[in-house]
C-alpha positions as CSV (number, residue, x, y, z in Angstrom):
1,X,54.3,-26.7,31.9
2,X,52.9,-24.0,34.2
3,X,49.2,-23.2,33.4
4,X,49.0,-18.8,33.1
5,X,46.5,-16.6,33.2
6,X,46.8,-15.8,29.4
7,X,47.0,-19.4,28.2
8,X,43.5,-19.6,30.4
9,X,42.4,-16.5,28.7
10,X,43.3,-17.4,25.2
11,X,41.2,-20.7,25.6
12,X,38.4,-19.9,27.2
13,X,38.2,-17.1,24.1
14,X,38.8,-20.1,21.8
15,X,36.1,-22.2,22.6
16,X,33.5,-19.1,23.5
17,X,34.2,-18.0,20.2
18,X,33.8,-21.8,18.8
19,X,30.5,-21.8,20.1
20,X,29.2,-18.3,19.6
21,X,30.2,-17.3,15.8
22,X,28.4,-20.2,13.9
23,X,25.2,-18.7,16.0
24,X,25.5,-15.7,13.3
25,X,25.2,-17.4,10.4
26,X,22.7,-16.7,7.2
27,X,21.6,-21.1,7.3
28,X,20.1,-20.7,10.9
29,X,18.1,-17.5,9.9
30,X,15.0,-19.4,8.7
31,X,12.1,-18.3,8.3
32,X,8.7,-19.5,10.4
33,X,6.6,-21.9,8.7
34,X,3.2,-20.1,7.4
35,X,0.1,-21.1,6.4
36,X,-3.2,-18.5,5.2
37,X,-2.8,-16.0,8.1
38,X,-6.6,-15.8,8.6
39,X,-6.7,-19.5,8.9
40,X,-9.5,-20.1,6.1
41,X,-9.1,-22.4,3.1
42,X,-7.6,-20.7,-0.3
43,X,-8.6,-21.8,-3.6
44,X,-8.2,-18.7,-5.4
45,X,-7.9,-19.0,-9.5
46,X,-4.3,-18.4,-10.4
47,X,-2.2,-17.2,-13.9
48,X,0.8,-18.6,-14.2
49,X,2.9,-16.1,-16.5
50,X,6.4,-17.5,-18.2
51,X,9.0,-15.2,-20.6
52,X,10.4,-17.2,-23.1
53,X,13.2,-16.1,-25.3
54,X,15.1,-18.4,-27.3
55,X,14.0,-21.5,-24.9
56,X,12.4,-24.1,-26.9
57,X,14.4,-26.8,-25.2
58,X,13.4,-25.8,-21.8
59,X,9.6,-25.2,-22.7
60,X,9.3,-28.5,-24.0
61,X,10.8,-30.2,-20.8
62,X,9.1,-28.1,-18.3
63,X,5.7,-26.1,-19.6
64,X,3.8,-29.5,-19.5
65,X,4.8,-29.5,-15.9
66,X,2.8,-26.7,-15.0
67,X,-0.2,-27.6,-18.1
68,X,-0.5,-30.9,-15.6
69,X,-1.2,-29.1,-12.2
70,X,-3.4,-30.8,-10.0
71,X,-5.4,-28.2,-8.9
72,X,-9.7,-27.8,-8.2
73,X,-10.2,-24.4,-9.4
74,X,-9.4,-22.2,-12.6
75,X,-5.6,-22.3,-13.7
76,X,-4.5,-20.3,-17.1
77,X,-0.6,-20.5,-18.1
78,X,0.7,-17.6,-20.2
79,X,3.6,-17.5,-22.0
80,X,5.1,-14.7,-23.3
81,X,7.7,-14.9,-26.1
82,X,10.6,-12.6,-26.2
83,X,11.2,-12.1,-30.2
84,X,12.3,-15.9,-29.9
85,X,14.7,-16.7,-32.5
86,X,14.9,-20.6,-32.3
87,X,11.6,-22.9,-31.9
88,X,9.7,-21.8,-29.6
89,X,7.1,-20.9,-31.4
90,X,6.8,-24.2,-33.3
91,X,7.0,-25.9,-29.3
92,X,4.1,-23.2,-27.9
93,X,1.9,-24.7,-31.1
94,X,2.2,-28.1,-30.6
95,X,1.7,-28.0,-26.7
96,X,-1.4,-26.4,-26.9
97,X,-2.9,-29.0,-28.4
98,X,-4.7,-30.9,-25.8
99,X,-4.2,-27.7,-23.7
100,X,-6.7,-25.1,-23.9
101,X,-5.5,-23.5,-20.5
102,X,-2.6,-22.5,-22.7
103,X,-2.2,-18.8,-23.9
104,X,0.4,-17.2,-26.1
105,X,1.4,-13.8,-26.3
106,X,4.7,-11.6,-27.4
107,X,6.3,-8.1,-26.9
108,X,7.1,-6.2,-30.2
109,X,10.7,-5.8,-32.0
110,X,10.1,-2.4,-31.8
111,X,10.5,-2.1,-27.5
112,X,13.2,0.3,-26.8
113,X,15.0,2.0,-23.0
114,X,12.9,-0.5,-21.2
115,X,13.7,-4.2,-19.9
116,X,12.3,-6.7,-22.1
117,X,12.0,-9.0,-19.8
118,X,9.9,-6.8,-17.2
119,X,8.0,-5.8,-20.3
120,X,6.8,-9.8,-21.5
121,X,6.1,-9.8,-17.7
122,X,3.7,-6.8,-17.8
123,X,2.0,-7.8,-20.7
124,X,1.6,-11.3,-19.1
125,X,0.0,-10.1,-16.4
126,X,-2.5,-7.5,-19.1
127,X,-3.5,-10.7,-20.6
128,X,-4.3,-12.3,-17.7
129,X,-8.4,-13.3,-16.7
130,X,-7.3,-14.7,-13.1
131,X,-7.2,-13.1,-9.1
132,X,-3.6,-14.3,-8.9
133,X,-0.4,-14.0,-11.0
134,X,2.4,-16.5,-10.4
135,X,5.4,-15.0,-12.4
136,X,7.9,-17.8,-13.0
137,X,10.8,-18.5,-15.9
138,X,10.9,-21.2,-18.6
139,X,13.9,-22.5,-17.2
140,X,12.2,-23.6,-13.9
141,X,9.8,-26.6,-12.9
142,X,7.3,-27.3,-10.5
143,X,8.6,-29.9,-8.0
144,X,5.4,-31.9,-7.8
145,X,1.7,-31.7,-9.1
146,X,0.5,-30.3,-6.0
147,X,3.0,-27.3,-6.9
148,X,0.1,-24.8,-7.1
149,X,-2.3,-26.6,-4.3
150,X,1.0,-25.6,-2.1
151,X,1.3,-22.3,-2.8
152,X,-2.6,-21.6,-2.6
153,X,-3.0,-22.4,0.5
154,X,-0.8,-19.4,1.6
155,X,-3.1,-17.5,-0.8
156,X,-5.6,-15.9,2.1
157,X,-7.4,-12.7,2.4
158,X,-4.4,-12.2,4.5
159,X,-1.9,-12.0,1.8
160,X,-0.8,-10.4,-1.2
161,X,2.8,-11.8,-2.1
162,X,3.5,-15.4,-2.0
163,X,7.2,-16.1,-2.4
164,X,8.5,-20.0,-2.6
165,X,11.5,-21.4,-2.4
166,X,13.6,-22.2,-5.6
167,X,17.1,-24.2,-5.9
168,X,18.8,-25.6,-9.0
169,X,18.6,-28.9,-9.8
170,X,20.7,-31.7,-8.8
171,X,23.4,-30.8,-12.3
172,X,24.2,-27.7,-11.0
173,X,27.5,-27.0,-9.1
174,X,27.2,-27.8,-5.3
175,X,28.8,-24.4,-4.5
176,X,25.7,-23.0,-6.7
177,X,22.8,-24.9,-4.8
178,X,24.8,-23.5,-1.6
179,X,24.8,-20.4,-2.1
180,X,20.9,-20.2,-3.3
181,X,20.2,-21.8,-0.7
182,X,22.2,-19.0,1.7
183,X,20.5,-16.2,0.1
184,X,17.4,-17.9,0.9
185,X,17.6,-18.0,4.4
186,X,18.4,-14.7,4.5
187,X,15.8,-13.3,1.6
188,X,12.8,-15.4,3.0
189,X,13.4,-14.7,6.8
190,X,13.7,-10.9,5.9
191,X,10.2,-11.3,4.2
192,X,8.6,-13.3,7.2
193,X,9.6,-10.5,9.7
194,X,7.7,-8.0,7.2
195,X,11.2,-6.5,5.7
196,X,11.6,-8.1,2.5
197,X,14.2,-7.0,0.6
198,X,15.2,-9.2,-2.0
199,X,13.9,-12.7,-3.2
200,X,16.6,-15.0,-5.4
201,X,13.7,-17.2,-6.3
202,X,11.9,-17.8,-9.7
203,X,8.5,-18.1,-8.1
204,X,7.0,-15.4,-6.4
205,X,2.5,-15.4,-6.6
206,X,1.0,-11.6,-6.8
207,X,-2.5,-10.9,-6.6
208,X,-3.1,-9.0,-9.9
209,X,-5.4,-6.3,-8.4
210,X,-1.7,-5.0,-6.3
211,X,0.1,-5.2,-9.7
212,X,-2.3,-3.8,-12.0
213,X,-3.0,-0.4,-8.8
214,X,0.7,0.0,-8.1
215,X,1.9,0.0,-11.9
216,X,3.8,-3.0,-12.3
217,X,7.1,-1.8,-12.7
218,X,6.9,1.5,-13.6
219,X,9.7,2.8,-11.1
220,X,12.5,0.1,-12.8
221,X,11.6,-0.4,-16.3
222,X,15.2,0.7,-17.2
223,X,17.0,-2.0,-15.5
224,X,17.5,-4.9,-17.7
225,X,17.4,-7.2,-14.7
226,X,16.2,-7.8,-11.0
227,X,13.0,-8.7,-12.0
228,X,12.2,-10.8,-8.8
229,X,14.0,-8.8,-6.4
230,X,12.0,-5.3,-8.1
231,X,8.5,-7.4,-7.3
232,X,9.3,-8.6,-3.7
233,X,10.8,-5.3,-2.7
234,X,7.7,-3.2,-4.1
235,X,4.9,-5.5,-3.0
236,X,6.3,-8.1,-0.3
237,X,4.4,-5.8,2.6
238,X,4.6,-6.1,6.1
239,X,1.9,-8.3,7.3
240,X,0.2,-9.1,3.7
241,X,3.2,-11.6,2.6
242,X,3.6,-15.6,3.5
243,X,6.4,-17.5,2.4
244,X,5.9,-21.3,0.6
245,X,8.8,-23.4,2.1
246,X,7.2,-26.9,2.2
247,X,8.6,-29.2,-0.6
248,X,5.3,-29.2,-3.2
249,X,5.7,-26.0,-3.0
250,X,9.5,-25.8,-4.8
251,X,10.4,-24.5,-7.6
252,X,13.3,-26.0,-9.6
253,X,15.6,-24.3,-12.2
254,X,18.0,-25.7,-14.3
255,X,21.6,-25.6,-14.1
256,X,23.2,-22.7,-14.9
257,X,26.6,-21.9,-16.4
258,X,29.2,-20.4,-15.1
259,X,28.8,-17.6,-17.2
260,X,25.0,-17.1,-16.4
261,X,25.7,-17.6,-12.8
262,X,28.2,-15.0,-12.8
263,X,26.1,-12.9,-14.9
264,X,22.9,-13.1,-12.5
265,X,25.7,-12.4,-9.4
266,X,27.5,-9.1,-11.3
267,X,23.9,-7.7,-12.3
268,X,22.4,-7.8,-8.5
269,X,25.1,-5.6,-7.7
270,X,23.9,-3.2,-9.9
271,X,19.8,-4.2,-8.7
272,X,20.7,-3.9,-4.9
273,X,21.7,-0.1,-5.6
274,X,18.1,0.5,-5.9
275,X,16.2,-1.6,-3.3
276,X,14.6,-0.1,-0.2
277,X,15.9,-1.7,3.4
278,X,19.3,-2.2,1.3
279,X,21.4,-1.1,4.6
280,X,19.6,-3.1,7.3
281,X,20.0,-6.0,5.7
282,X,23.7,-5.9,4.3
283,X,24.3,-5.3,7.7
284,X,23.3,-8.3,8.9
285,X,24.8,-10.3,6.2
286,X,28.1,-8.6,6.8
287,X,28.6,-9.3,10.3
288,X,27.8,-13.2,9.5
289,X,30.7,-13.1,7.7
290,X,32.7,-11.0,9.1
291,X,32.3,-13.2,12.3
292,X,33.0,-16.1,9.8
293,X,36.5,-14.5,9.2
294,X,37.5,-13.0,12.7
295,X,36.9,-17.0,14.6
296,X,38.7,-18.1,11.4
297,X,41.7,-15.6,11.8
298,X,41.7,-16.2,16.4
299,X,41.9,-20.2,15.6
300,X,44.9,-19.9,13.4
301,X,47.0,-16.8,14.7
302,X,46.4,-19.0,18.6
303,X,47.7,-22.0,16.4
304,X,50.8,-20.4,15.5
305,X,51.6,-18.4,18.4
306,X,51.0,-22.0,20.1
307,X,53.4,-23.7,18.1
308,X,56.3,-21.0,18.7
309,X,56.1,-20.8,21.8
310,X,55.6,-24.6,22.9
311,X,52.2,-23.8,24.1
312,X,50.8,-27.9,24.3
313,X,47.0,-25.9,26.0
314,X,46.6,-23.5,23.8
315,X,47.3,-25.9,20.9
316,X,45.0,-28.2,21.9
317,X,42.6,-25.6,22.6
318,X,42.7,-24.3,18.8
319,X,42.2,-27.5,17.7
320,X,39.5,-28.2,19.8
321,X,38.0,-24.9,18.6
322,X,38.5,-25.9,14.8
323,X,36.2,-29.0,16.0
324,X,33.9,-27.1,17.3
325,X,33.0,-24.5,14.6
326,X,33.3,-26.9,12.1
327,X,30.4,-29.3,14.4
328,X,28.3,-26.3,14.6
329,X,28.6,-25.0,11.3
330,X,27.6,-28.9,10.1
331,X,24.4,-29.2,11.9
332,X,23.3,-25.4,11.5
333,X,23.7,-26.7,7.9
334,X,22.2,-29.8,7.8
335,X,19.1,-28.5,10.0
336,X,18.3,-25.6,7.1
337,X,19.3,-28.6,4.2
338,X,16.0,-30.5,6.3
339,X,13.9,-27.4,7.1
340,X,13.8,-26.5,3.4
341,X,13.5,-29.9,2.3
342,X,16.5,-29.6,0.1
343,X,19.2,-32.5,-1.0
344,X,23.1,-31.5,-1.2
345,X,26.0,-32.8,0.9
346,X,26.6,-30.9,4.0
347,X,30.8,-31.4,4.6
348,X,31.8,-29.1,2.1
349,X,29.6,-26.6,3.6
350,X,31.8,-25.0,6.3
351,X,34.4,-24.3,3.4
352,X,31.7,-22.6,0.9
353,X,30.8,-20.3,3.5
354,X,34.5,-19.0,3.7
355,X,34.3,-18.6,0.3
356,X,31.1,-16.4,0.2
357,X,32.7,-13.1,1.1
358,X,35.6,-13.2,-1.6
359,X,33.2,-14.2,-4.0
360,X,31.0,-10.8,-3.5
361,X,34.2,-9.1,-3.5
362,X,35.2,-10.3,-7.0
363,X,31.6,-9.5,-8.3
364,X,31.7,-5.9,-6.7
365,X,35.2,-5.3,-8.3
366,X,33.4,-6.8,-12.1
367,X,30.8,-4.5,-11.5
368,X,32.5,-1.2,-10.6
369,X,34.9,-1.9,-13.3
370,X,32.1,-1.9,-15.9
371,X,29.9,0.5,-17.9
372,X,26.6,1.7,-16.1
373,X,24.6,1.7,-19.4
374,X,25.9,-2.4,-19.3
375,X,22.9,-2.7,-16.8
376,X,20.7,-0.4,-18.0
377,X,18.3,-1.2,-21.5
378,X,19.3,2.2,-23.9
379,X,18.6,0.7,-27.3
């Protein structure tokens, strides 16, 4: 068959494509590994503040995770209970026994057109004795006893925010872990440049002089949720933030449901409508995909045409440039699986990512079909 110019054409756009697209891509935008910018030991005293409501179970599994730290210097743990219904009152009681670092607290019945949740926070922090707040949920664990030790070390006269890297745990759905893990990338690298604008994690460290002089969250009290991605956006500064990647450093959360997942998903698209840098960085995320789609869309339209027209180059070509995204997309994968010290099979990667963009959609359209006051505490 004669070789012409457009079967040349069409593969050498094939492969360049291949080779180029995976490049843009939210799992090879990791951040820089950090330690205390001004290159001095930190062994700063820390507050670890925890909302509970209505999670006995999980307190009893994980608080004496954090009660256990293996830390040299002062360390206080806070829990704040959310008019609890169930026992975790009757769990806070018994655990402080042989804890004295232990502290209750609760927010009254009476609370009313602000988020509860940002509330226990605030009033966590109030109660707090200690230079630095590390706001995490009940739900969530410490990966090792050297959890704190981790995270101080990024804790420098350089620094104001610490924010760590958090996954759920091995139960969860692998298309869950996946996408956490995505957002990741994208949240912690923002923050390492000095443009945070989100975090999706459950542990970010705040020193409590920059909570207590910037009012907490005074600007977003009304929103019942986007707790995490309020704090980071607000006081994740340029220059005064380091990110806490290495493994004893992790934070792990339980396994969600569907209906929670869904749940956190729908209600960031309501939280994202009020974060600063918003446009930069959907940009960014939009054109990974949207790359995603257009090689996606070349590779099989080429494949077709191919087939029609008897094309044996070109048909080889597309399948040597399905090869070759799917190779790329593998090890960009597995590289940021390493980097973060993570564990979840990498094949099924290359197909999650497809399904990423379709995914937002079907939040966006849940969200825009619902009430605003959904989103917003009015009662």
């Amino acid at each position: 068959m004669p070789i012409d110019y457009m079967s040349i054409t069409i593969c050498c756009l094939l492969v360049l494509f291949a080779l180029t697209t995976p490049l843009c891509n939210g799992l090879s935008r990791r951040p820089a590994r950090q330690k205390d910018s001004d290159g001095q030991a930190a062994n700063p005293s820390f507050s670890i503040v925890i909302t509970a409501h209505d999670k006995a179970k999980e307190l009893e599994r994980n608080l004496p995770l954090f009660l256990s730290q293996e830390y040299e210097n002062d360390v206080e743990v806070i829990v704040v209970n959310e008019s609890s219904t169930d026992e975790t009152d009757d769990v806070l009681k018994r655990l402080k026994t042989g804890h004295p670092n232990l502290y209750t607290t609760f927010i009254p019945d009476s609370s009313h057109y602000i988020s509860r949740k940002k509330l226990a926070m605030t009033i966590g922090v109030k109660a707090s004795h200690n230079d630095w707040i590390v706001f995490t949920d009940a739900d969530c664990r410490p990966a090792s006893p050297q959890w704190l030790s981790a995270i101080a070390t990024h804790c420098g006269e350089g620094a104001d925010a610490v924010l760590g890297y958090t996954n759920y745990d091995h139960y969860a759905k692998p298309y869950y872990r996946f996408e956490r893990l995505l957002t990741a990338c994208h949240c912690l690298r923002a923050a390492s440049k000095g443009a945070t604008y989100r975090y999706n994690g459950n542990c970010i460290a705040l020193r409590r002089k920059t909570f207590m002089e910037n009012n907490g969250f005074q600007n977003n009290l009304k929103y019942l949720r986007g707790e995490y991605d309020f704090l980071a956006n607000d006081y994740a500064r340029p220059s005064r933030t380091s990110i806490a990647i290495e493994p004893e450093a992790h934070t792990i959360q339980d396994a969600p449901t569907r209906k929670q997942w869904a749940n956190t998903n729908v209600f960031f698209m309501e939280t994202r409508r009020h974060l600063k840098r918003k446009r930069v960085f959907r940009m960014v995320f939009n054109i990974d995909n949207l790359l995603l789609h257009a090689n996606i869309i070349f590779q099989i339209a080429a494949l077709a045409y191919a087939l029609l027209a008897g094309n044996a180059i070109i048909t080889a070509a597309a399948a040597l440039s399905f090869a070759i995204t799917a190779a790329c997309r593998l090890l960009i994968a597995r590289k940021a699986i390493r980097f973060y010290g993570d564990k979840m099979a990498v094949w099924p990667i290359p197909l999650m990512e497809l399904r990423v963009a379709w995914q937002n959609l079907a939040f966006m359209l849940r969200h825009r079909l619902s009430d605003k006051y959904d989103y917003i505490r009015n009662n």
